[in-house]
C-alpha positions in Angstrom: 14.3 17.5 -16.2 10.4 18.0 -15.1 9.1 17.3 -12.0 6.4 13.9 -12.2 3.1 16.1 -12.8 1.0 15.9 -9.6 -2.2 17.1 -10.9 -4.8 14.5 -9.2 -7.5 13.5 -11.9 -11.5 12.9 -10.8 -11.2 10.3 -8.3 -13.2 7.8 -10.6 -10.5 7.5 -13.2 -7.5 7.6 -10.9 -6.3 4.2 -10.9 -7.3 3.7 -14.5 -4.9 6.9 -15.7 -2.2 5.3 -12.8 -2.6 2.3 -14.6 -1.9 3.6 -18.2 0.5 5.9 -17.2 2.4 2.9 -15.6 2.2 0.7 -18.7 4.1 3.3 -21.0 8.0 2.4 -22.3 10.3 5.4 -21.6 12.4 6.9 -24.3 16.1 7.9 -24.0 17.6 5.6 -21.7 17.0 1.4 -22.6 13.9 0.5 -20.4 12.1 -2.9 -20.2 8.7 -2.9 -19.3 7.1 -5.2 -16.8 3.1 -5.6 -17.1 1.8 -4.7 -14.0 -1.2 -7.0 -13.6 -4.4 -6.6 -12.0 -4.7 -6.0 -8.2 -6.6 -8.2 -6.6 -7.8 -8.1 -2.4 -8.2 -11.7 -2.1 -4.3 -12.1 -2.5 -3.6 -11.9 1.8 -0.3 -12.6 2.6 0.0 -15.7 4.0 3.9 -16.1 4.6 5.7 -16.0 8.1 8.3 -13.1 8.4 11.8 -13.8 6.7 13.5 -16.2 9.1 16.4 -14.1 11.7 19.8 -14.7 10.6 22.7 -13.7 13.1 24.0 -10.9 11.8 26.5 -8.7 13.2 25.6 -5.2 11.0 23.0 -5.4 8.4 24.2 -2.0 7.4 27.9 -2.9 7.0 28.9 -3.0 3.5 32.2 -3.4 1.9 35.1 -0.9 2.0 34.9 1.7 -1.6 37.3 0.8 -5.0 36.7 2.1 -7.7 39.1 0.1 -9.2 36.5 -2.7 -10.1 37.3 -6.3 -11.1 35.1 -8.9 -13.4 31.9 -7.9 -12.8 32.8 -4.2 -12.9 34.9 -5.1 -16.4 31.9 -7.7 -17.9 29.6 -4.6 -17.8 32.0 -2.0 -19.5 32.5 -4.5 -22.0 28.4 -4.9 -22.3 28.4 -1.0 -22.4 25.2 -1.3 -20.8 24.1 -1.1 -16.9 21.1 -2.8 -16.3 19.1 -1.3 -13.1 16.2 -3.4 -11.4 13.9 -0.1 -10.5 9.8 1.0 -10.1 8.1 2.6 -12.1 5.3 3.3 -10.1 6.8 4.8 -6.8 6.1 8.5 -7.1 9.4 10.5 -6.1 12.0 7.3 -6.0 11.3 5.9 -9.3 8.0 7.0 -11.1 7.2 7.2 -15.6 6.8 10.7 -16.1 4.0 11.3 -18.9 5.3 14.9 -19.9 8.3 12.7 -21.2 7.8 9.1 -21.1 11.5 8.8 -18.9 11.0 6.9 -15.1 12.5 9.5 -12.8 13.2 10.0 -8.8 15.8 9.6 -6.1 16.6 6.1 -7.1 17.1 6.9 -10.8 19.5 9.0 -10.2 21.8 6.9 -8.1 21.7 4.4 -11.0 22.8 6.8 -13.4 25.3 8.2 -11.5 26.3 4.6 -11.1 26.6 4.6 -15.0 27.8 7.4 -16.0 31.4 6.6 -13.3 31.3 3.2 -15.5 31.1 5.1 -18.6 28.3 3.1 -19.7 24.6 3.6 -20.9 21.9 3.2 -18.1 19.1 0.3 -19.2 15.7 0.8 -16.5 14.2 -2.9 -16.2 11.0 -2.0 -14.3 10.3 -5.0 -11.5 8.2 -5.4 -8.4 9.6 -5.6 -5.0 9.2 -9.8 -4.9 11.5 -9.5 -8.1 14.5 -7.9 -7.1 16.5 -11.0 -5.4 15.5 -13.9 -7.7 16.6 -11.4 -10.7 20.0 -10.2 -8.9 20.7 -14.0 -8.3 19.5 -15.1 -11.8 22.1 -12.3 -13.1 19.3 -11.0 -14.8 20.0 -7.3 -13.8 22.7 -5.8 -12.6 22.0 -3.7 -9.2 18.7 -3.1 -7.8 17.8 0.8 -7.2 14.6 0.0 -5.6 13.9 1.4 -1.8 15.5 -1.9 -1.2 15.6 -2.6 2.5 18.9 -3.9 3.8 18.6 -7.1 6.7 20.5 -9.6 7.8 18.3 -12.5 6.0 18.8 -10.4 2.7 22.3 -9.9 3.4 22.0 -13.6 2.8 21.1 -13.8 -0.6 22.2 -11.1 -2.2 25.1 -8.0 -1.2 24.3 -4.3 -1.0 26.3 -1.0 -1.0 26.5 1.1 2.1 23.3 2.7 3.1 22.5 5.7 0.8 18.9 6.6 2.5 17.3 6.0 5.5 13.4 5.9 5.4 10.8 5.0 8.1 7.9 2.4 7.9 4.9 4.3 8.6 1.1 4.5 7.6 -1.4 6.1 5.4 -5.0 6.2 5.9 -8.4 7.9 4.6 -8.2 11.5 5.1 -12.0 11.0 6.8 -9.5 8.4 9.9 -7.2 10.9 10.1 -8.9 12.4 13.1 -9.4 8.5 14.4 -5.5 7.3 14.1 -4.0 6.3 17.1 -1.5 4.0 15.3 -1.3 0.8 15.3 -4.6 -0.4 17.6 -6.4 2.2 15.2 -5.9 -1.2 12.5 -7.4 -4.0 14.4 -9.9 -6.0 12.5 -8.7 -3.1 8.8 -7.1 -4.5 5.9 -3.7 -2.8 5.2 -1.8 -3.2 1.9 1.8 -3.8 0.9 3.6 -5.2 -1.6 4.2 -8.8 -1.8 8.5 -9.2 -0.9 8.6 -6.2 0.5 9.4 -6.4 4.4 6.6 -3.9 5.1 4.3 -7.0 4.3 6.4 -9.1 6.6 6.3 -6.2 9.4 2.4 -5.9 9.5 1.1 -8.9 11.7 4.7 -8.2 14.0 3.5 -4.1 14.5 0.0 -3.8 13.3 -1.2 -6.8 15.3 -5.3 -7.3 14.7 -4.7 -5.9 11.0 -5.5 -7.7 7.9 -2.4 -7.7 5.2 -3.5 -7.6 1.5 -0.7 -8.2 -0.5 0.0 -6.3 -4.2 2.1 -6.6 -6.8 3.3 -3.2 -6.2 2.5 -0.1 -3.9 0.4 1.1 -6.9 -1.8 -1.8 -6.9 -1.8 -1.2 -3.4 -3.5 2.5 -3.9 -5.8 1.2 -6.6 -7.1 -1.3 -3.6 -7.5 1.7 -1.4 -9.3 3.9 -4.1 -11.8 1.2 -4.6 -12.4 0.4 -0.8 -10.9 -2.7 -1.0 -7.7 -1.8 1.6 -8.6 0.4 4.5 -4.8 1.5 5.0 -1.1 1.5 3.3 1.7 0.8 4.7 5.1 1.7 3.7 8.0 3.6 3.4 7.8 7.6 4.4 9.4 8.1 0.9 6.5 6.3 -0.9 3.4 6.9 1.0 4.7 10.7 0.2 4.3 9.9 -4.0 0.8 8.1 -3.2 -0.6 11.3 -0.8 0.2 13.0 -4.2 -1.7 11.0 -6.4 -4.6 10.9 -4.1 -5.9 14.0 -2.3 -8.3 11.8 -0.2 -4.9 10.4 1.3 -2.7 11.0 4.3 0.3 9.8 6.9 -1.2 11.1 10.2 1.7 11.9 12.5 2.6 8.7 13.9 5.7 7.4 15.6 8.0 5.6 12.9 7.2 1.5 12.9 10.7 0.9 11.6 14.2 2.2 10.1 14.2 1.3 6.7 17.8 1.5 5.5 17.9 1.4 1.4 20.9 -0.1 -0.6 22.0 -0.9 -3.6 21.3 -4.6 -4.3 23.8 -6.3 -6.1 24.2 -10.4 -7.0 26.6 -11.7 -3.7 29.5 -12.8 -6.4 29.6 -9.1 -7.5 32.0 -7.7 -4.7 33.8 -5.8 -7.0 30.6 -4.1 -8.1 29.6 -3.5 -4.5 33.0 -1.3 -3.8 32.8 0.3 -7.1 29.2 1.2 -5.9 30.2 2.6 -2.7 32.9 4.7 -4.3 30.8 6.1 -6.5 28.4 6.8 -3.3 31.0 8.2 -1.6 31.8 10.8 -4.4 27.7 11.5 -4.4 28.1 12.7 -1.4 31.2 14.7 -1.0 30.1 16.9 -4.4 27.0 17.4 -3.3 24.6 15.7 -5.7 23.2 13.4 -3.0 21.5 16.7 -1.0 20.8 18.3 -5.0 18.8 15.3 -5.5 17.3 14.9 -2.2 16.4 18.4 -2.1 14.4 17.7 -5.5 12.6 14.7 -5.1 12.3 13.9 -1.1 12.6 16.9 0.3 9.1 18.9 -0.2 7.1 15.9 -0.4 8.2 15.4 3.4 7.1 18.2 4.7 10.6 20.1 4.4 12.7 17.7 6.2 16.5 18.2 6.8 18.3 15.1 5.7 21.6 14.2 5.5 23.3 11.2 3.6 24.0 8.4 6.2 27.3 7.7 7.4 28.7 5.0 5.6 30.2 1.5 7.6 32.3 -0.7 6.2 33.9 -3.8 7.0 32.6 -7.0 5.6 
């Protein structure tokens, strides 16, 4: 498959070909298009941080079966596998114009997730304030979305065992880059993220001083910096990486990591059958090497050439 193109168009048209290209409806594999509405800087996040919930391992996930139970058997019978994903997050989950088809890291957990059910993958692009409402709804089926695992989450939904680990970090004008100190650098700046992400709910905790702006996504977010409306992004390593290549004005000083960010698959609580089918199938990933093939593809030159292995998985709920 092609590599998302990263050819940066004239800065004045940049968020309105973003925009466009984020509005298209892939081909091949079923995919349901969410608008993605206008940005807007007014819309500060006003909500506290999700409440702490004792928690013994937020990374402990359920021992792998591939067995499978209802859920596993209600979605064979479906012969469909519908995936909560972006569509808009260079690398992890991004549309492709060469081809119309949302592609990354994420994308192909889910269709490695679909192809060991023997089912057809179906892309349901969502924004990051989507995914639990839409897992508990039973609206989608698993959420391959740089999806955070905590303890308060743990509470509403269930995830697989960790198959990335990213780091919360910053991007800023490539004119600050000289300035950035971290996180005193922000006092009195407005810094974006998407609204239900927990990079929103991080800000006032590690970037104390800085202004959040909330977006619908972390696209919005870079149309909000392109315009001068957001002095800063803040996110995961693995997508401020896609935005520094949409936007050569762009860039993650070196900075010491504000948090671990450790993605899962999100999956409706109920589902626990799902969840161990999940991990087996992660499990597998890993041990054939298509975790490192596709790490090595989509993560690995965007961050500068990192080593990475997959994360050891822990088990016991």
């Amino acid at each position: 498959m092609s590599r998302v193109a990263s050819t940066v168009p004239p800065r004045g048209v940049r968020a309105v070909v973003l925009a466009a290209l984020l509005g298209l409806v892939a081909a091949g594999c079923g995919y349901s298009d969410t608008p993605l509405p206008e940005p807007s800087a007014a819309a500060s996040s006003s909500a506290a941080p999700a409440a702490t919930v004792r928690c013994d391992n937020a990374t402990q996930s359920y021992a792998p079966d591939a067995t499978g139970g209802a859920s596993v058997r209600t979605i064979k019978q479906r012969k469909r596998l519908i995936a909560g994903v972006s569509a808009d997050s260079l690398l992890l989950g991004a549309n492709d114009p060469l081809d119309n088809r949302i592609k990354g890291f994420d994308i192909d957990v889910a269709q490695a997730i679909a192809e060991a059910l023997g089912v057809k993958l179906q892309l349901r692009v969502i924004s990051a304030a989507d995914r639990i409402p839409l897992l508990q709804q039973g609206a989608i089926d698993i959420v391959a979305r740089n999806f955070t695992m905590n303890c308060a989450r743990w509470q509403q939904v269930a995830f697989s065992a960790v198959y990335y680990s990213a780091a919360q970090k910053v991007l800023v004008r490539r004119d600050d880059e000289a300035s950035f100190t971290g996180a005193s650098s922000l006092r009195g700046k407005k810094v974006c993220a998407p609204r239900g992400s927990t990079s929103l709910d991080n800000i006032p905790r590690l970037l104390p001083g800085a202004e959040p702006v909330a977006a619908t996504n972390h696209a919005g977010c870079l149309i909000l910096f392109q315009r001068g409306e957001a002095d800063a992004i803040t996110g995961d390593d693995t997508v401020l990486a896609g935005l520094v290549a949409q936007d050569r004005y762009a860039v993650v000083p070196e900075q010491k990591a504000l948090t671990r960010e450790p993605y899962g698959i999100g999956m409706n609580k109920d589902d626990v059958d799902l969840v161990r089918f999940v991990n087996a199938v992660l499990e597998r990933r890993e041990a054939d090497g298509r975790w490192q093939r596709s790490y090595d593809r989509w993560l690995r030159p965007a961050l500068s050439g990192a080593d990475a292995r997959p994360p050891a998985p822990e088990y016991g709920r």
